[in-house]
C-alpha positions in Angstrom: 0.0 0.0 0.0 2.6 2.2 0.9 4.3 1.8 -2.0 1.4 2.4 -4.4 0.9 5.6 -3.0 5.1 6.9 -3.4 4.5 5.7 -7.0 1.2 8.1 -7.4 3.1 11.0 -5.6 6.2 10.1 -8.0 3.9 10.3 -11.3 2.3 13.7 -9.9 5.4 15.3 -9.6 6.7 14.3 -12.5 3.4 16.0 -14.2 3.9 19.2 -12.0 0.2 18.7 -10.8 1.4 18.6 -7.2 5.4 20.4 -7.2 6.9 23.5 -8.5 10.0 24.4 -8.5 9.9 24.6 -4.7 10.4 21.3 -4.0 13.3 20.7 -2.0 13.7 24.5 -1.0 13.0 25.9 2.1 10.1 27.4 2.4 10.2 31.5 3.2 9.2 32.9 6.6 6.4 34.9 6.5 6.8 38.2 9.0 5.7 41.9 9.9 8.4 44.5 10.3 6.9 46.8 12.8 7.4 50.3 13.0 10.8 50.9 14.3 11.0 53.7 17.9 13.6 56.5 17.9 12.7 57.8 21.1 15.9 57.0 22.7 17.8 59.8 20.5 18.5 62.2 22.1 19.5 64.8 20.2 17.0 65.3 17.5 18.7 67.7 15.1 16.5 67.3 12.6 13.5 68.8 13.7 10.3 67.4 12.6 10.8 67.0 9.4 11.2 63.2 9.3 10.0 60.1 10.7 13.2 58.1 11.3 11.9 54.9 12.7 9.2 54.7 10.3 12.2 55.5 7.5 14.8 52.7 9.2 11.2 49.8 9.2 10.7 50.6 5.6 14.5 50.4 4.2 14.8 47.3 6.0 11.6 45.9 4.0 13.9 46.4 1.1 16.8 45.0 2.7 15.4 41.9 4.0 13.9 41.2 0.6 17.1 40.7 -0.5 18.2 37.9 1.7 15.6 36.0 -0.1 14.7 34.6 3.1 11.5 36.1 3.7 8.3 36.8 3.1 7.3 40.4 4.0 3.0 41.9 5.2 2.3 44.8 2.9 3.0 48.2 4.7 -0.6 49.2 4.6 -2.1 46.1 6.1 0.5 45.9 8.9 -1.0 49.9 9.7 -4.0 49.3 9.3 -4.4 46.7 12.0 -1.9 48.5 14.4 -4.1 51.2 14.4 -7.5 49.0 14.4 -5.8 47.6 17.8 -4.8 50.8 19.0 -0.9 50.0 18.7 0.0 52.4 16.3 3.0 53.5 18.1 6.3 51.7 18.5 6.8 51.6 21.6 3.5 50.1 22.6 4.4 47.0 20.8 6.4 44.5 23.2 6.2 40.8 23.8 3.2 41.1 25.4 1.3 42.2 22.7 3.6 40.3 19.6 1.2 37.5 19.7 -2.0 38.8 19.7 -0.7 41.2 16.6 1.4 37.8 15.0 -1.7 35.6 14.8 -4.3 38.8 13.4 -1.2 39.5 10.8 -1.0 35.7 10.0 2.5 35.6 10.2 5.5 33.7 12.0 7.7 35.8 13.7 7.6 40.0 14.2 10.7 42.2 13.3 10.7 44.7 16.1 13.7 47.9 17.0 14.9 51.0 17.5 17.4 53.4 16.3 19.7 54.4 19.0 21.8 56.8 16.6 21.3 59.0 13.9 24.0 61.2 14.1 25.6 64.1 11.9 28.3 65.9 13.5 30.1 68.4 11.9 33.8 69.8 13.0 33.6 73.2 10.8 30.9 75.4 9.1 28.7 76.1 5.7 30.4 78.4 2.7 27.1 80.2 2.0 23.5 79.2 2.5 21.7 76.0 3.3 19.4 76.5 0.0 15.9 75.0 0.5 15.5 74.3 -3.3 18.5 72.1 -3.5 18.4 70.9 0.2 22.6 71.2 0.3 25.2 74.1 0.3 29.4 73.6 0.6 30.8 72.4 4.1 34.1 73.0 4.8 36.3 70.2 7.1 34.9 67.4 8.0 30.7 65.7 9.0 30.6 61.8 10.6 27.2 60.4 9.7 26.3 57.4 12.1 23.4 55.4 12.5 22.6 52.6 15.0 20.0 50.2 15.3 19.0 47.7 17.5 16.5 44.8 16.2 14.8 41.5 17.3 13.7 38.9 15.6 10.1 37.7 17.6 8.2 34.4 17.8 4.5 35.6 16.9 2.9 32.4 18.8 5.4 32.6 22.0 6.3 36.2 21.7 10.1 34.7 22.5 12.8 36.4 20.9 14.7 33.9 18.7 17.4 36.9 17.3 18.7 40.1 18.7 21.3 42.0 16.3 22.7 45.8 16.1 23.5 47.1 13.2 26.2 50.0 12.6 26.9 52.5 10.1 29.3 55.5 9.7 30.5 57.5 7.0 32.9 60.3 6.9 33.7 63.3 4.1 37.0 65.1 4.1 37.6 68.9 3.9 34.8 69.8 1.0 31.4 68.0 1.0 27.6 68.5 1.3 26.2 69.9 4.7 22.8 68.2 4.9 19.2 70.2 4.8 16.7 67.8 6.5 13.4 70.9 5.4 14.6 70.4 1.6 15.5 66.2 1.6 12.7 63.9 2.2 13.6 60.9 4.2 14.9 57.9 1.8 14.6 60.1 -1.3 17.2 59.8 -3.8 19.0 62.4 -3.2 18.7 61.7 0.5 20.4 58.4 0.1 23.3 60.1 -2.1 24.6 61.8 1.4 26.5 60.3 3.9 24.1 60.2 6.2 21.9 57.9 4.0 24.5 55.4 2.7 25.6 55.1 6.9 21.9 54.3 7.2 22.0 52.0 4.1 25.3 50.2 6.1 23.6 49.9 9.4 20.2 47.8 7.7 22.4 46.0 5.4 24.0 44.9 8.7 20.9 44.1 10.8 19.3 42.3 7.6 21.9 40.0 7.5 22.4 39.1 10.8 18.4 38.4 11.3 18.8 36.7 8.4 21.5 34.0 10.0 19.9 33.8 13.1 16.7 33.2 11.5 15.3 29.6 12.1 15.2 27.9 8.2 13.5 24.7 7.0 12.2 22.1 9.3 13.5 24.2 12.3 10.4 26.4 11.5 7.9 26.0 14.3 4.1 25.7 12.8 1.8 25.8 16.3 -1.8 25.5 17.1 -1.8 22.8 13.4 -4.6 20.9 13.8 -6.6 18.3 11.2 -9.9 19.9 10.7 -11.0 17.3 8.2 -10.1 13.6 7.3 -10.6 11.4 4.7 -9.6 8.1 2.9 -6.2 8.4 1.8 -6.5 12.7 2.5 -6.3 15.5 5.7 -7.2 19.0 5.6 -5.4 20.9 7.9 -6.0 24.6 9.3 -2.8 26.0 8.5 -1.1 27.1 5.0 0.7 29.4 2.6 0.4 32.5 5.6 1.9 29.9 8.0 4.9 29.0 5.9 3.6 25.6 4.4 4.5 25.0 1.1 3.6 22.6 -1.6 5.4 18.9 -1.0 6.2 19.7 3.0 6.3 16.7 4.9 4.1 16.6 7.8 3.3 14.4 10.6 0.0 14.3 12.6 -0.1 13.2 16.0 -2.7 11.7 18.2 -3.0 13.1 21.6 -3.6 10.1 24.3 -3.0 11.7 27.5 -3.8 15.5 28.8 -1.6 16.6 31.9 -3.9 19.1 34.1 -3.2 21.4 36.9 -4.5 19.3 39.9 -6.0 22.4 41.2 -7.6 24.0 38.4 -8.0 21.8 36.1 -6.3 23.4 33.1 -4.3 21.5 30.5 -0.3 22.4 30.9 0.8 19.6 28.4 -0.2 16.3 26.7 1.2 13.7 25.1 0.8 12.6 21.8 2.4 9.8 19.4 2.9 10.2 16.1 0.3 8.2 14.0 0.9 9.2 10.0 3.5 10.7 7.6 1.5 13.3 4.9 2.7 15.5 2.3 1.6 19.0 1.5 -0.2 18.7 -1.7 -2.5 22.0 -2.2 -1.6 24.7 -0.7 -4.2 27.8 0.3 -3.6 31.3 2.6 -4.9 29.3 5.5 -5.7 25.2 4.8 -3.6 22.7 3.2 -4.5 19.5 2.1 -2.5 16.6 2.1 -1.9 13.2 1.2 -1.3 10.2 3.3 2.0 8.6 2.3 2.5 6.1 5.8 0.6 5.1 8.6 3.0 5.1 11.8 0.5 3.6 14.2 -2.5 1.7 13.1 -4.4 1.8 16.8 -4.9 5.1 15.7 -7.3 6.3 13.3 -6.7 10.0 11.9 -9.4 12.1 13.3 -10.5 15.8 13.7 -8.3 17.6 16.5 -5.4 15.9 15.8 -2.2 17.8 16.4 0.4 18.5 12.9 3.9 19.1 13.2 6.7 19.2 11.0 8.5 16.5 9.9 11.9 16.1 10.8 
């Protein structure tokens, strides 16, 4: 039996009905990069012109991207439910409230920071005037441009923090340069991001992208919680979670039959259970939130797959 069913699994492959080119890949962590704080500065030189921590969350959208490691909630969904659960600011979001805004989002884990420098010192003066069309005039000796930034990587089902990196940038122009207008530049503009103030911000997400990147759990170390079968059939189980839980098309799976619940003596409420694993399934269509999936081995026949049971990745 068991082998009847590899071969049909084979054949579909073969005939792309089940596999793209996925297979065999890792699938891509789905997360929400929240709106970055910048309360800690200090010295906020640049008026109110810009929003940095808003401006550091969306660069490192970009960033991220690029690591090909993730997939990224659309900027105006994330805001809209911050705001629909009063959360709009950063600072209001901590690991208290990462899970409740993880599991509305859909998502696995919550990018969460601050910026802890965003600094342009200057050691001399402007030749002339700071012109507002241009947003630049002629410095004479020399401007540091830092930025710092502080980020954690957050479990949106445990709100534990699985990767905490700082990322630093600093650039430096000699005697002549460009003294920098923050009322003429708009944050992340082009011409923003041609000073040395942007490409030191551009250093600092590069390094905080990468280094959430290779602390990022991959593969099988993924956790998928709270999977459950929600329908089962001959040969066939649905389960409740999908594509906006990280499942992808030819996952291997294993459901588990819970045959013991471990209660608080005194009030009663489950702490733990065990379970043993009763079949082996592959993922074989794929929605936003159901995926349903063949039966390649039964692991324990004194166990019939039913409604409720739990689903974990295979290892």
């Amino acid at each position: 039996m068991k082998k009847t069913i590899l071969i049909l699994i084979l054949l579909l492959l073969i005939n792309g009905s089940i596999l793209g080119p996925a297979w065999g890949k890792n699938s891509k962590m789905r997360i929400a990069i929240l709106p970055f704080s910048d309360a800690s500065i200090k010295e906020r030189w640049w008026g109110g012109e810009w929003n940095v921590g808003e401006g550091v969350s969306d660069e490192l959208v970009n960033a991220l991207l690029k690591t090909n490691q993730f997939r990224i909630i659309e900027r105006e969904k994330l805001d809209a439910i911050l705001a629909e659960q009063d959360l709009g600011a950063a600072g209001r979001v901590n690991s208290r409230t990462a899970a409740k805004i993880g599991k509305i989002l859909g998502v696995q884990y919550l990018v969460t920071g601050k910026v802890t420098e965003f600094s342009l010192k200057n050691d001399g003066g402007v030749i002339g005037h700071l012109t507002k069309k241009l947003g630049f005039g002629i410095a004479l000796k020399r401007t540091t441009a830092r930025v710092a930034i502080d980020a954690r990587l957050i479990n949106a089902t445990t709100a534990e923090i699985i990767a905490g990196v700082t990322g630093v940038g600093e650039k430096k122009q000699g005697s002549f340069g460009i003294a920098l207008n923050s009322t003429a530049l708009a944050f992340g503009s082009t011409k923003f991001k041609k000073t040395h103030l942007g490409m030191a911000l551009r250093e600092a997400v590069k390094e905080v992208a990468t280094g959430l990147a290779n602390q990022a759990p991959a593969g099988a170390e993924m956790q998928i919680s709270d999977a459950k079968v929600i329908a089962a059939r001959r040969g066939s189980v649905i389960i409740n979670i999908g594509a906006n839980d990280g499942v992808t098309k030819g996952m291997s799976l294993i459901v588990k039959h819970v045959i013991n619940e471990l209660r608080d003596p005194d009030t009663a409420e489950i702490i733990d259970s065990e379970s043993i694993p009763i079949a082996e399934i592959i993922a074989v269509k794929v929605k936003d939130r159901s995926t349903t999936c063949a039966i390649v081995e039964r692991l324990n026949y004194n166990y019939r797959i039913r409604v409720g049971d739990e689903v974990i990745v295979a290892e």
